[in-house]
C-alpha positions in Angstrom: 21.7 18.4 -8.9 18.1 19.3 -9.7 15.0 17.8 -8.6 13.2 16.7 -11.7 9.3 17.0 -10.1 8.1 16.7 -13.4 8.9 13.1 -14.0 8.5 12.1 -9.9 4.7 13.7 -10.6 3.9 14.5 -14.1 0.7 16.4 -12.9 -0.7 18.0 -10.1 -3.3 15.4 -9.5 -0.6 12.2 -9.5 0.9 14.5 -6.5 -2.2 14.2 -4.8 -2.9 10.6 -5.8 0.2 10.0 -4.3 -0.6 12.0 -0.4 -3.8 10.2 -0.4 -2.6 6.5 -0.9 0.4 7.4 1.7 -3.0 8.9 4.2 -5.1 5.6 3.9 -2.4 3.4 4.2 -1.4 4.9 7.9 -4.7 4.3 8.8 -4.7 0.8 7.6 -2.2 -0.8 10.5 -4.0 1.2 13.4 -7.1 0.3 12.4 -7.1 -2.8 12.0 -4.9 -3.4 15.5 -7.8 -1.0 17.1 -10.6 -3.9 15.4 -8.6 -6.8 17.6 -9.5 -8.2 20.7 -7.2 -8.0 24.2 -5.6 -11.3 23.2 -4.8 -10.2 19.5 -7.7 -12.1 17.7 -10.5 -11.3 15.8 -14.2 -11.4 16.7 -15.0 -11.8 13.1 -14.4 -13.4 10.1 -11.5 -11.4 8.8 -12.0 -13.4 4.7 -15.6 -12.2 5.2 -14.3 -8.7 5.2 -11.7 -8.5 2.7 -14.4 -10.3 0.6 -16.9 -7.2 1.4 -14.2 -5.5 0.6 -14.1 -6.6 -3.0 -17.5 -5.9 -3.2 -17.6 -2.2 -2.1 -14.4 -1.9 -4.5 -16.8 -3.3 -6.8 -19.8 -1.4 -6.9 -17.6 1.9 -6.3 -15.7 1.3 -9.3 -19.6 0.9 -11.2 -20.7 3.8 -9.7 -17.6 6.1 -11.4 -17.8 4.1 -14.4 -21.5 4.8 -14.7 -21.1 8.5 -14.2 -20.1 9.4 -18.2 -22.3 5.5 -19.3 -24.0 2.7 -18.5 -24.4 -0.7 -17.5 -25.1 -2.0 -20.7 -22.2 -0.4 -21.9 -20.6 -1.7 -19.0 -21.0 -5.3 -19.8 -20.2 -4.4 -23.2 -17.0 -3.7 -22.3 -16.4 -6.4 -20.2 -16.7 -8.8 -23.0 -15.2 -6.8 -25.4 -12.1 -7.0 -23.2 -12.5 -10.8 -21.5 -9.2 -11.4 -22.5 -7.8 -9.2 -19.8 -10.4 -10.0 -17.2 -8.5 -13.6 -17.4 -5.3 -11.6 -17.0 -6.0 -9.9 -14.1 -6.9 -13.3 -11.9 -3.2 -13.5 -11.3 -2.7 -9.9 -9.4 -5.9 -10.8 -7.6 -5.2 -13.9 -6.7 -2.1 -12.5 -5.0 -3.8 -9.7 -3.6 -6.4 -11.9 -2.2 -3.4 -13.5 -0.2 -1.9 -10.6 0.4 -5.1 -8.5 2.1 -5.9 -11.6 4.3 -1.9 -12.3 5.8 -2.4 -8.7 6.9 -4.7 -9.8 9.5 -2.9 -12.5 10.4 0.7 -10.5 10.7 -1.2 -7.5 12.2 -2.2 -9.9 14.9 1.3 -10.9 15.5 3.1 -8.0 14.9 2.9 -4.3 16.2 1.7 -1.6 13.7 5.0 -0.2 13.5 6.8 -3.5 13.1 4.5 -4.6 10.7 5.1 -2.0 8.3 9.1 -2.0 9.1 9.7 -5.2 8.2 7.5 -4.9 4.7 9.6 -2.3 3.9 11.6 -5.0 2.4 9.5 -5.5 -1.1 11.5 -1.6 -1.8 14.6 -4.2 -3.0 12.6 -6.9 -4.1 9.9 -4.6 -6.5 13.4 -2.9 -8.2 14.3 -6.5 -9.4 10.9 -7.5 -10.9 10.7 -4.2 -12.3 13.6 -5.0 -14.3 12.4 -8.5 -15.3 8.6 -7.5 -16.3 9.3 -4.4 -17.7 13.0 -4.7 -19.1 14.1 -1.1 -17.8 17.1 -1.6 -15.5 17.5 1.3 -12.4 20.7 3.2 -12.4 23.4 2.8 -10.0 21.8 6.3 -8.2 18.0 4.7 -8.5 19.5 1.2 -6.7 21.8 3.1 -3.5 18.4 5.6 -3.4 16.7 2.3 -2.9 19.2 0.4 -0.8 19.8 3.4 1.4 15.4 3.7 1.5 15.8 -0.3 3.4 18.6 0.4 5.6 16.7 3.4 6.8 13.3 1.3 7.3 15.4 -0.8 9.5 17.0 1.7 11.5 13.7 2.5 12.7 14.4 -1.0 14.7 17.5 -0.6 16.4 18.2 -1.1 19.7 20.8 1.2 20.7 21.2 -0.8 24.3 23.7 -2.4 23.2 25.8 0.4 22.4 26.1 1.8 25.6 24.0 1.5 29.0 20.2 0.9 29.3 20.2 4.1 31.3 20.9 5.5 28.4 19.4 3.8 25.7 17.2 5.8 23.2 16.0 3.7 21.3 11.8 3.1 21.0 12.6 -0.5 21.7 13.8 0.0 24.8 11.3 2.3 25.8 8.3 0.2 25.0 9.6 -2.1 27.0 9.8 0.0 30.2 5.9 1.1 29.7 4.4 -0.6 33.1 1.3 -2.3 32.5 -1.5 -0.3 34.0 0.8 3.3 32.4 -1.7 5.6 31.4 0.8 6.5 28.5 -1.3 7.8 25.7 -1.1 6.0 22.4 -2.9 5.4 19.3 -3.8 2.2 20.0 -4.5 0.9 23.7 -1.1 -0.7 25.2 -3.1 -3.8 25.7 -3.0 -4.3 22.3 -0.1 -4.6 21.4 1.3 -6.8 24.6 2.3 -9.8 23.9 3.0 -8.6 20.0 6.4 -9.4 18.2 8.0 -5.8 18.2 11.6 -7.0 17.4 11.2 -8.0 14.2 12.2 -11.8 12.5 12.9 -14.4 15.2 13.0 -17.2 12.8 9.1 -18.6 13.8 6.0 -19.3 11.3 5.2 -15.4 11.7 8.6 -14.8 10.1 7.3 -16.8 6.9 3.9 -15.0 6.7 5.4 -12.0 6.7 8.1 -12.8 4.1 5.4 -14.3 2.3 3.3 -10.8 2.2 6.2 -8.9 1.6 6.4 -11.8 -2.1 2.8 -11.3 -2.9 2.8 -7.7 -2.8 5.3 -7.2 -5.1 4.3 -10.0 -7.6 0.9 -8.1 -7.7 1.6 -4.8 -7.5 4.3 -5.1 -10.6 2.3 -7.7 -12.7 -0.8 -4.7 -11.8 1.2 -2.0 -13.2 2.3 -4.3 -16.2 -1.7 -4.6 -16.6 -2.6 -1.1 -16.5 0.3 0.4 -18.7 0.8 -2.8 -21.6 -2.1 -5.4 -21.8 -4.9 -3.4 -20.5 -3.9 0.4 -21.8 -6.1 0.7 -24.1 -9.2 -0.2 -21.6 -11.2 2.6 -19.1 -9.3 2.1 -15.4 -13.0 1.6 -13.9 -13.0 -1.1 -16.2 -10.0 -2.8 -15.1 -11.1 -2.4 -11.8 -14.3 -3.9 -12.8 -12.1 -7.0 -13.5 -10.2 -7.1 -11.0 -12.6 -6.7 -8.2 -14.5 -9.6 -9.7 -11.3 -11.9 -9.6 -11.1 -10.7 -6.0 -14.3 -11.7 -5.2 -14.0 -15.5 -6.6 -10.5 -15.5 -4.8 -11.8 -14.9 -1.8 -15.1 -16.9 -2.3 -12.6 -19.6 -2.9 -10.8 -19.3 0.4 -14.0 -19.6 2.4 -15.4 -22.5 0.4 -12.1 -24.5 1.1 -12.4 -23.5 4.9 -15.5 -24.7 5.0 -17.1 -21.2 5.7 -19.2 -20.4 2.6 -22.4 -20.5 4.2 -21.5 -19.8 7.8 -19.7 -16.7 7.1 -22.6 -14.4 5.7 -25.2 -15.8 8.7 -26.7 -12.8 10.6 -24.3 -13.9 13.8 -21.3 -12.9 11.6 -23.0 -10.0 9.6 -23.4 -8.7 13.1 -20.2 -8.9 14.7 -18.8 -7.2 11.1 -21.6 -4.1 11.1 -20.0 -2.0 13.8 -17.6 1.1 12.8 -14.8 -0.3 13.9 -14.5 -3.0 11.0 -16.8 -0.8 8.5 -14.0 1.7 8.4 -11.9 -1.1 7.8 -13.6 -2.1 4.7 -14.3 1.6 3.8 -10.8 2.6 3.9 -9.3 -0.9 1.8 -11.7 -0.1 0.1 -10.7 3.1 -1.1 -6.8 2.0 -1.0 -7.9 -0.3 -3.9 -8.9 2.5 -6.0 -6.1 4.6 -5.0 -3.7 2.1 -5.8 -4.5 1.2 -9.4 -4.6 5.4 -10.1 -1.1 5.0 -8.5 0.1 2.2 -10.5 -1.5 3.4 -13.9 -0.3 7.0 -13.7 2.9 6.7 -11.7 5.1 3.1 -11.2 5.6 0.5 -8.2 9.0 2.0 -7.3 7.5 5.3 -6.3 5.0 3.4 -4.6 7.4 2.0 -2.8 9.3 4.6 -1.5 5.2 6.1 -0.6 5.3 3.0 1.7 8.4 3.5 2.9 7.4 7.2 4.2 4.3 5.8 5.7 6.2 4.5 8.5 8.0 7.9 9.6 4.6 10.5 8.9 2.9 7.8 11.4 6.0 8.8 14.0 5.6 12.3 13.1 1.9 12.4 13.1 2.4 10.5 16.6 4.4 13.2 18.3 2.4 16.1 17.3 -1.0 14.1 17.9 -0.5 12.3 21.0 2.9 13.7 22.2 4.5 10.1 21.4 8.3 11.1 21.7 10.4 10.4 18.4 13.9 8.6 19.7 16.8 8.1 18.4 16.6 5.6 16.3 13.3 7.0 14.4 15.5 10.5 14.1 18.4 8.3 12.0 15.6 6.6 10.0 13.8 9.6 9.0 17.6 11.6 8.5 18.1 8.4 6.4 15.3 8.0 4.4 14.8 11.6 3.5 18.5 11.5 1.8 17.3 8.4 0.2 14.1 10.2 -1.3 16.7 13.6 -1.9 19.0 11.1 -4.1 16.4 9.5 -6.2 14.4 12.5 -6.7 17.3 13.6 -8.7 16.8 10.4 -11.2 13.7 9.0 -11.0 11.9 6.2 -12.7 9.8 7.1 -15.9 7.7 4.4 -16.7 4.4 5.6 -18.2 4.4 3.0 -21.1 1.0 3.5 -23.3 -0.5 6.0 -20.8 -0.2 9.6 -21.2 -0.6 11.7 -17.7 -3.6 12.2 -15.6 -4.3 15.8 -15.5 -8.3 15.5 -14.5 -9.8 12.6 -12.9 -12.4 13.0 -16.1 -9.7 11.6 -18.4 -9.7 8.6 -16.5 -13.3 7.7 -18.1 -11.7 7.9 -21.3 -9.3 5.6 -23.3 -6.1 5.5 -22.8 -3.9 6.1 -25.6 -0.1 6.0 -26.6 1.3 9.5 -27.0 4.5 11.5 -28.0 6.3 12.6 -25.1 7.9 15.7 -26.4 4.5 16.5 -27.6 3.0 16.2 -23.6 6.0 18.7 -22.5 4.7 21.4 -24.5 1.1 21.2 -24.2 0.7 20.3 -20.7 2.2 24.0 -19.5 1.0 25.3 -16.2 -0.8 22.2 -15.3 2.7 20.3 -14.1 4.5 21.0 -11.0 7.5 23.4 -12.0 10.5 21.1 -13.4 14.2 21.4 -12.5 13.4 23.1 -8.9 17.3 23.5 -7.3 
């Protein structure tokens, strides 16, 4: 069987789009863990930041916009197009949950376990792909998928129970025979994860936050592609980032106002504990997952996205071993050996879901309109500006 690269990436740049989501997003856990305290909390207000967040997202997504216009055209445009600003207060409203349960689960849960245990969106973003969009997978698209969740899990298994703890392999296992005052050099301090869930459900609140996350995410990041490829294809991308970063910020705005925090969370006390590097990268690197993300959804779909999340996981156990000489055990070996058959098989028959939006091939076209286009017509013109097609 041949690997159709082609469809996976229909340009060069989408293959890049798609390395530099997968980059920020490893960055994402770790950093966040490194921002907590020793006993796993925050000394600052965590909706304060995902609501700077917004902001930045905000005045970035100006900034590109205003590169090739300006603001008057900006606003223009925003009227023009109200209709989908109104639109995208669902995705945001879901994202707005979504961004601030990731403090809360990254405070219960280990980076690694964290991202394990969302790995389970992979099944539940194939079956609202179906519903929102009406194009069912194939049986070799849903075992690609399957096989991608069973191999996410894998990265979880104890093997102690297979045979003696002398022998046990597994990461779990190993964690757990770490002493307290080791020395053992990890991304993020030891301390910091003590006292963290890093088995994965037990059944508690944490177990419903997480499932919760894992909803949210796909809800927005499907209803976000439907956006960007049906509703809102005809409008600039900055533009729909213009809309959704300013549902963002009244989601979040919201949140604070029903806590009670409105006022208290931009006083210079709190401003302070948030301007040190440690949370600015936070917000600098959301920040730029936002952007990242709606180039991903627009150009690509949410199933590859997926399976980018999916690989997250293993490059930070790669990255790990090379970086800071972090073993890789057993049961990361059969996740990665797993996973990478699961990529192999749906390489082979990938989704196509470009719907009113031809290719990026230059990160100019994005200031332009999007228009529909003839397919057959794209294959002949785009030439030596795609990956090579049917690689064996």
């Amino acid at each position: 069987m041949s690997t159709n690269w082609r469809e996976l990436f229909p340009t060069r740049l989408t293959f890049i789009i798609f390395l530099l989501y997968m980059s920020l997003f490893i960055g994402q856990g770790i950093f966040v863990t490194a921002s907590q305290e020793s006993n796993n909390s925050y000394g600052y207000n965590t909706v304060t930041v995902v609501l700077l967040t917004e902001v930045f997202k905000l005045i970035v997504s100006t900034c590109l916009y205003c590169r090739d216009n300006n603001l008057r055209s900006l606003v223009r445009d925003v009227h023009k197009d109200r209709n989908v600003l109104a639109l995208y207060m669902v995705p945001a409203f879901l994202y707005c949950l979504y961004n601030n349960l990731a403090f809360v689960n990254l405070a219960t849960f280990d980076p690694t376990t964290y991202y394990l245990l969302l790995q389970l969106r992979v099944v539940v973003t194939g079956i609202l792909f179906q519903i929102i969009f009406k194009k069912y997978l194939s049986q070799r698209q849903w075992i690609s998928l399957i096989l991608l969740t069973l191999g996410c899990m894998l990265k979880q298994v104890d093997f102690s129970g297979f045979y003696s703890d002398a022998n046990d392999d597994s990461e779990s296992a190993a964690i757990q025979a770490i002493p307290s005052n080791s020395n053992h050099s990890l991304t993020v301090d030891h301390n910091q994860v003590r006292g963290k869930n890093m088995s994965g459900f037990d059944f508690s609140l944490s177990a419903v936050f997480i499932l919760a996350q894992t909803i949210f995410s796909c809800l927005a990041g499907v209803y976000n592609e439907y956006l960007l490829k049906d509703k809102g294809a005809d409008v600039n991308i900055f533009v729909q980032n213009v809309f959704m970063y300013l549902d963002s910020i009244v989601c979040n705005a919201g949140i604070l106002l029903l806590r009670g925090e409105l006022m208290d969370a931009f006083s210079p006390h709190n401003l302070g504990t948030i301007m040190r590097f440690g949370v600015i990268i936070i917000i600098v690197n959301n920040a730029a997952i936002g952007i990242v993300t709606s180039f991903f959804l627009k150009y690509m779909n949410s199933i590859l996205k997926t399976f980018a999340s999916a690989l997250e996981l293993l490059f930070t156990a790669v990255l790990c071993y090379f970086l800071f000489s972090i073993p890789i055990y057993m049961n990361t070996a059969l996740a990665i050996a797993v996973v990478s058959y699961a990529i192999y098989l749906y390489t082979q028959s990938p989704v196509v879901n470009l719907g009113k939006v031809r290719p990026l091939s230059s990160l100019s076209e994005a200031s332009s309109k999007s228009t529909a286009y003839d397919k057959r017509k794209l294959l002949d013109e785009e030439g030596d500006t795609d990956l090579e097609m049917d690689m064996v």
